[in-house]
C-alpha positions in Angstrom: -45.7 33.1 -53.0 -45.0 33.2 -48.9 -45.9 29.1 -47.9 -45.6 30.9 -44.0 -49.0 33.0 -42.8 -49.3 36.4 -41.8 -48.6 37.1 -38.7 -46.5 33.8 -37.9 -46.9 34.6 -34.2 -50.4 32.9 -33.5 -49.5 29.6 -35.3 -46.4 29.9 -32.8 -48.8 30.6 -30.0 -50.7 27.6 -30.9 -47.8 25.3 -31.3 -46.1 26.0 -28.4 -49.5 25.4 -26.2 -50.3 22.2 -28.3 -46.7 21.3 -27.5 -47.0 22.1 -23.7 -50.5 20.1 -23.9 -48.7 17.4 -25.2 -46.1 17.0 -22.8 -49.1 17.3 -19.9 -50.9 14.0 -21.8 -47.9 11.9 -21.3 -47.5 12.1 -17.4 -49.8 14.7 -15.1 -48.0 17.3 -13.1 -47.2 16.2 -9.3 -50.2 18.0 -8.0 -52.9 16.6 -10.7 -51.8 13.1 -10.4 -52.2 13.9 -6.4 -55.9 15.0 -7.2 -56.9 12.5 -9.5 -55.3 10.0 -6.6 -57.6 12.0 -3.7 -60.6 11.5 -5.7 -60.4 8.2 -7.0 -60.1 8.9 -11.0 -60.0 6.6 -13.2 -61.8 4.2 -10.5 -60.8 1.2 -10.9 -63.7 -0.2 -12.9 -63.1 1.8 -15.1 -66.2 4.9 -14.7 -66.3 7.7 -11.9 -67.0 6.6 -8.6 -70.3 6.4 -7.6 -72.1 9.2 -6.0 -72.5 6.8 -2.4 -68.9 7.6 -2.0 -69.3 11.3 -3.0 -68.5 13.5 0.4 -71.6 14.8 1.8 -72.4 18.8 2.3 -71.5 20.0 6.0 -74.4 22.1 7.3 -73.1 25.6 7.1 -73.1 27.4 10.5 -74.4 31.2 10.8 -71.2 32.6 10.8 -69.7 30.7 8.2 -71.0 33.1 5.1 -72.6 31.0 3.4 -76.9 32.3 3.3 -79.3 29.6 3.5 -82.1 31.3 3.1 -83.2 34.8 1.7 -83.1 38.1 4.7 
C-alpha cells in the first residue's frame, strides 16, 4: 500500500502555494506594505479608519467615460 496519493502533483501545487503564502504572512511585499501605509491599515486604534477620512468621489466630467445617467 502507496502512503503518497495519486497524482502527487496537486498536493505539490498546494504546498508550494501554502509555502509562498507563508513566506507573504511573515513580512508584505515592498509594494503591499506601501499600500497598507497609503491607506492607513491597521489604524492605529486598532479598526479601519473611519469613513470621514475616506477620499471623496470627483465629479466625473463629460469626457471622462464615465455615464451618469442613461442616453
Amino acid at each position: 500500500m502507496n502512503a503518497f496519493p495519486d497524482p502527487l502533483w496537486p498536493v505539490l501545487v498546494l504546498a508550494a502555494v501554502s509555502f509562498g503564502d507563508a513566506l507573504l504572512c511573515i513580512k508584505p511585499v515592498p509594494f503591499v506594505a506601501k499600500c497598507f501605509e497609503d491607506v492607513g491599515f491597521p489604524a492605529a486604534g486598532g479598526g479601519p479608519p473611519p469613513r470621514s477620512s475616506w477620499p471623496r468621489p470627483r465629479a466625473s466630467s463629460p469626457g471622462s467615460g464615465c455615464r451618469t445617467s442613461a442616453r
